[in-house]
C-alpha positions as CSV (number, residue, x, y, z in Angstrom):
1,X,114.4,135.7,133.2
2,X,112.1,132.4,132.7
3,X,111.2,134.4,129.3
4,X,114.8,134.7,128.0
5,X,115.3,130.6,129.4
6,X,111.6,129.8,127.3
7,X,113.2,131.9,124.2
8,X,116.2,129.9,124.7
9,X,114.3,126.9,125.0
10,X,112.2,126.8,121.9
11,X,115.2,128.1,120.1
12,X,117.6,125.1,120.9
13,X,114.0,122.9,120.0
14,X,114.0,124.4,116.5
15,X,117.7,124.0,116.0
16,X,117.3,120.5,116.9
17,X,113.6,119.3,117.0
18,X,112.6,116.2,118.6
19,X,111.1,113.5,116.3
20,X,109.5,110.2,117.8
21,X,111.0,107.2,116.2
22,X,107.2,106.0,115.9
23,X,106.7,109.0,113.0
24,X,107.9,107.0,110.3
25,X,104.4,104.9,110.7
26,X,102.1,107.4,110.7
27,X,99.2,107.3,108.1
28,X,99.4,110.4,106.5
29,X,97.2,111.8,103.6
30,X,99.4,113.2,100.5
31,X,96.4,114.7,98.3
32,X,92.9,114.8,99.2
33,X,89.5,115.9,97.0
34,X,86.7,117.4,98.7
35,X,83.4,117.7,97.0
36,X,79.8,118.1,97.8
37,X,78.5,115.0,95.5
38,X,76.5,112.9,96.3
39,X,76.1,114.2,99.4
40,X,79.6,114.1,100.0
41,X,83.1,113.1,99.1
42,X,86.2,112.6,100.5
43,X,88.7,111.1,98.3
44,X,92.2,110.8,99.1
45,X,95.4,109.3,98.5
46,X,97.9,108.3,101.7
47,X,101.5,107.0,101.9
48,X,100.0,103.8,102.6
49,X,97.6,104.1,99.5
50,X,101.0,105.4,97.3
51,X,103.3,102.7,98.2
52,X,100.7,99.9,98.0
53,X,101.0,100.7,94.4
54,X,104.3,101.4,93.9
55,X,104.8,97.7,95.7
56,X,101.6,96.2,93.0
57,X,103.9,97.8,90.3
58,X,107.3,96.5,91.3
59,X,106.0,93.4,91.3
60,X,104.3,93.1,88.0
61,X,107.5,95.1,86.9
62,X,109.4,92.5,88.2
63,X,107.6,89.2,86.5
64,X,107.3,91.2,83.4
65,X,111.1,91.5,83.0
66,X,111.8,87.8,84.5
67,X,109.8,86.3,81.5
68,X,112.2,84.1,79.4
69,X,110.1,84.7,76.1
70,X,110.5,81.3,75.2
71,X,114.8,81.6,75.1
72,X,116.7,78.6,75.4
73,X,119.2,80.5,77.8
74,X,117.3,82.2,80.5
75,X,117.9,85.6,82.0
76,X,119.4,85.9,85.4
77,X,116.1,87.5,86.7
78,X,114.1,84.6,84.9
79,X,116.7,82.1,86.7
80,X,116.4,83.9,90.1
81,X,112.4,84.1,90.4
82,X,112.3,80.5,89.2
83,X,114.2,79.3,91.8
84,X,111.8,81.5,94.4
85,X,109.0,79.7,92.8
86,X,110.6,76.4,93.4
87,X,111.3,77.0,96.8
88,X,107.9,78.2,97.6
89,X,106.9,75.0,95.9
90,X,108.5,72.7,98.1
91,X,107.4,74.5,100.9
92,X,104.0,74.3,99.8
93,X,104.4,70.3,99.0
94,X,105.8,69.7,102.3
95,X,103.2,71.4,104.3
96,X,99.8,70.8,102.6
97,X,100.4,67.3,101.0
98,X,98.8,66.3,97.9
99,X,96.4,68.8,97.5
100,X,98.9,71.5,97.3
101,X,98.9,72.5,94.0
102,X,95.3,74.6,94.5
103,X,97.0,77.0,97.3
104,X,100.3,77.2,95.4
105,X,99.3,80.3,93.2
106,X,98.3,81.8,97.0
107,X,101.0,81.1,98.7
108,X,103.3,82.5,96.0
109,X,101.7,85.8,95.6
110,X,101.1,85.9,99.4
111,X,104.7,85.3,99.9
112,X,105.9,87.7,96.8
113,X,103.6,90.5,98.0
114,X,105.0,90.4,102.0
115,X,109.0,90.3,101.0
116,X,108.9,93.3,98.7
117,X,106.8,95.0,100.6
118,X,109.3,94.1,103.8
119,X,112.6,95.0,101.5
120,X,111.5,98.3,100.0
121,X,110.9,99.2,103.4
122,X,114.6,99.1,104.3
123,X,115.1,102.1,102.1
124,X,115.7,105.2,104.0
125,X,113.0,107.7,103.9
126,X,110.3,105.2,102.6
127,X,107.6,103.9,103.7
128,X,107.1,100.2,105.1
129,X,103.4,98.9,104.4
130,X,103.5,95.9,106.6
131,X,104.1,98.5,109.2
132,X,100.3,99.6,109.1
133,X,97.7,97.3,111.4
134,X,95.4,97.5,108.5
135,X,97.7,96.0,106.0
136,X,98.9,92.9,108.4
137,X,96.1,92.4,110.5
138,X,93.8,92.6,107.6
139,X,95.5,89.9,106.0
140,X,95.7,87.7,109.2
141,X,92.3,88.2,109.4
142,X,91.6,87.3,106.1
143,X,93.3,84.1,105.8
144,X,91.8,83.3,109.2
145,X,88.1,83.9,107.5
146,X,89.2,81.9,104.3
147,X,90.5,79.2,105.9
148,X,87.3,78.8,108.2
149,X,85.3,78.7,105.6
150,X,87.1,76.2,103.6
151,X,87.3,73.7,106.6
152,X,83.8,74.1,106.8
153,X,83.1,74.1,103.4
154,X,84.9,70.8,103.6
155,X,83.8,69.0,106.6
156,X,80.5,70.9,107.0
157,X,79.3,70.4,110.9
158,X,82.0,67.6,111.1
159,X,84.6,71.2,111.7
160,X,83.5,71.6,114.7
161,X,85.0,68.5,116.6
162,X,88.2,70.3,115.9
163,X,87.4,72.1,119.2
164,X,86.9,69.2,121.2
165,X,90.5,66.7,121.5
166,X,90.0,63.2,121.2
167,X,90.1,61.1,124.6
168,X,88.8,64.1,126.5
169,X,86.6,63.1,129.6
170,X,82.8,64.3,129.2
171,X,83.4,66.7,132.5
172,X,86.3,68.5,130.6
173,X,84.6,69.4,127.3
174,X,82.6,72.8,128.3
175,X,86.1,74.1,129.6
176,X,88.5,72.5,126.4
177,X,86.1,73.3,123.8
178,X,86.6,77.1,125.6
179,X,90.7,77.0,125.6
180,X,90.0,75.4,122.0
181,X,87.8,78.5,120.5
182,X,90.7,81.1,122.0
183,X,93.4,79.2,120.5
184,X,91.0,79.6,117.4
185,X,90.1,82.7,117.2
186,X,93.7,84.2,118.1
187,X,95.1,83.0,115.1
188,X,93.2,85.7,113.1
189,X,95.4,88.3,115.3
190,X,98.5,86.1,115.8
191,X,99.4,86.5,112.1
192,X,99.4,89.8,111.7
193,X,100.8,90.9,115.2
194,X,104.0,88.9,114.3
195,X,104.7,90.2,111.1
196,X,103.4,93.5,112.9
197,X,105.5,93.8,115.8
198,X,108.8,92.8,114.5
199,X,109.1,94.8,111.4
200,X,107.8,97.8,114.0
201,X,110.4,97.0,116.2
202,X,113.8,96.7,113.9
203,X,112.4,99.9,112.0
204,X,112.6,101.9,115.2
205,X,115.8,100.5,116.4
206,X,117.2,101.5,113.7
207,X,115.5,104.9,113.4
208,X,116.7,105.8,117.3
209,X,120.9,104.1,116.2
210,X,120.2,106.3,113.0
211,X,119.3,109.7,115.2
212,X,121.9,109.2,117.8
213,X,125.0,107.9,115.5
214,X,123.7,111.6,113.3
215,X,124.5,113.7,116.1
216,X,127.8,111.9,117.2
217,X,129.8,112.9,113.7
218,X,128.4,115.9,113.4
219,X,129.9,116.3,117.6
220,X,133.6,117.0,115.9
221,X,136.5,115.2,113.9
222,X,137.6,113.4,116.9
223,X,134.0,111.6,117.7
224,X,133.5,111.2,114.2
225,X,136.4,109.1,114.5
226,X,135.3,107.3,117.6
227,X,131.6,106.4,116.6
228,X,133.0,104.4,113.5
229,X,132.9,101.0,115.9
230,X,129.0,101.8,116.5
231,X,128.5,102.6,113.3
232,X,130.1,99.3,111.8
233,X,127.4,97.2,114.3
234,X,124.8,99.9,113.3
235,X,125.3,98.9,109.2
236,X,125.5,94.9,110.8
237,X,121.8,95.7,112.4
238,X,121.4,96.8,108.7
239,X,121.8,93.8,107.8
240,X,119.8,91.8,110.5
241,X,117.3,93.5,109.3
242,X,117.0,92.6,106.0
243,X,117.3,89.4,106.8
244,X,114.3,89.3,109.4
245,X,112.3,90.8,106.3
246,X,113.0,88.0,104.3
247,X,112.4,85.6,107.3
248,X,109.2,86.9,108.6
249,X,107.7,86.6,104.7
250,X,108.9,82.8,105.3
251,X,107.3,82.7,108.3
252,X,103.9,84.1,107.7
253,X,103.3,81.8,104.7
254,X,104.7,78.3,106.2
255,X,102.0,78.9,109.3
256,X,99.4,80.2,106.4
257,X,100.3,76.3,105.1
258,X,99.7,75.0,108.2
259,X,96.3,76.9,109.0
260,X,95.4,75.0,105.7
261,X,96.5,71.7,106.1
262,X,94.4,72.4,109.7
263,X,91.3,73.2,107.3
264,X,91.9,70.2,105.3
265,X,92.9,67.1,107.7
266,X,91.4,69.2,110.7
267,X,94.2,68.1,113.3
């Protein structure tokens, strides 16, 4: 008897297998070359690897065809990334000062590289870079390294009395200079783990609404009817989403700014 109920078991699994909403992250290799050179090789391309450069190409694809070409009248894609540009500008101006013209070209292609990576994302079946610790923590960690060596760089030993506040009694400096470093240091994480965590997080809520709205129409003509109402707020989450892709991308570059204008006034 517990045979026929494990046969019927594993056959209702195979009719409908169980997939974790957390598969749609995983790092998986697509081809791989083996040899013994060198010693050894291992050389392989992953989704991550793939859709880096399919997001490199998009891009470039996407400047390429917004050049005006020296046109009096403009294209609408030369009119639309102008006016990205423009607003990165004043984002830029408003945050660093002055001096911002040196970061602009940084901030741009910083900014650039994070929303389409975030958008293509939204496509079904494709994969979302900015999903993958070693793309968003790698470049938290990276601005955090630049931007410590330009405020060094800058103010040279002077950098340090960014740990310690001004007006702090001589008895409190051992313990603020401590709370100082952390607060530091956690910026090379807190980057990353934003842009991290909520892409993560609308991806599989909308993996699990995707999964469970599936097997309601496919329940019969009268449910198909019924799940219509969740399906309107699943296609308004849609939505949401795309919009928190286009808000983290703000988001991560205005505290980049910030971390900057830190390097540069050190306040």
């Amino acid at each position: 008897m517990s045979i026929i109920q494990n046969l019927g078991v594993a056959s209702v699994t195979q009719a409908f297998p169980i997939i974790s909403p957390l598969d749609q992250f995983e790092v998986t290799n697509l081809i791989g070359f083996n040899a013994p050179l060198l010693g050894y090789i291992n050389i392989s391309l992953t989704n991550l690897g793939l859709y880096s450069l399919l997001i490199l190409s998009v891009i470039v694809s996407l400047h390429y065809f917004s050049n005006n070409n020296n046109k009096i009248i403009p294209s609408k894609w030369s009119i639309g990334l102008e006016s990205l540009f423009a607003s990165i500008n004043a984002m830029v101006r408003d945050q660093i000062g002055a001096s911002y013209e040196v970061y602009l070209p940084f901030i741009y292609s910083l900014f650039i590289f994070i929303i389409i990576s975030n958008l293509t994302g939204n496509i079904p079946y494709n994969y979302t870079i900015t999903t993958s610790m070693i793309v968003s923590i790698g470049l938290s960690f990276t601005i955090f390294m630049g931007v410590t060596i330009l405020a060094l760089y800058t103010h040279k030993l002077h950098f340090f009395s960014f740990f310690i506040p001004s007006g702090t009694p001589l008895a409190l400096v051992p313990l603020l200079v401590l709370i100082e470093l952390i607060s530091y240091v956690a910026r090379a994480f807190s980057l990353g783990i934003r842009l991290f965590a909520n892409v993560v997080a609308g991806h599989t809520l909308l993996k699990i609404l995707a999964t469970f709205l599936g097997q309601m129409f496919a329940s019969g003509l009268i449910m198909s009817v019924v799940t219509l109402i969740p399906f309107s707020i699943f296609i308004a989450l849609i939505g949401l989403e795309l919009a928190v892709s286009v808000i983290q991308a703000y988001v991560f570059c205005i505290l980049t700014c910030s971390y900057i204008k830190d390097a540069i006034l050190l306040h």
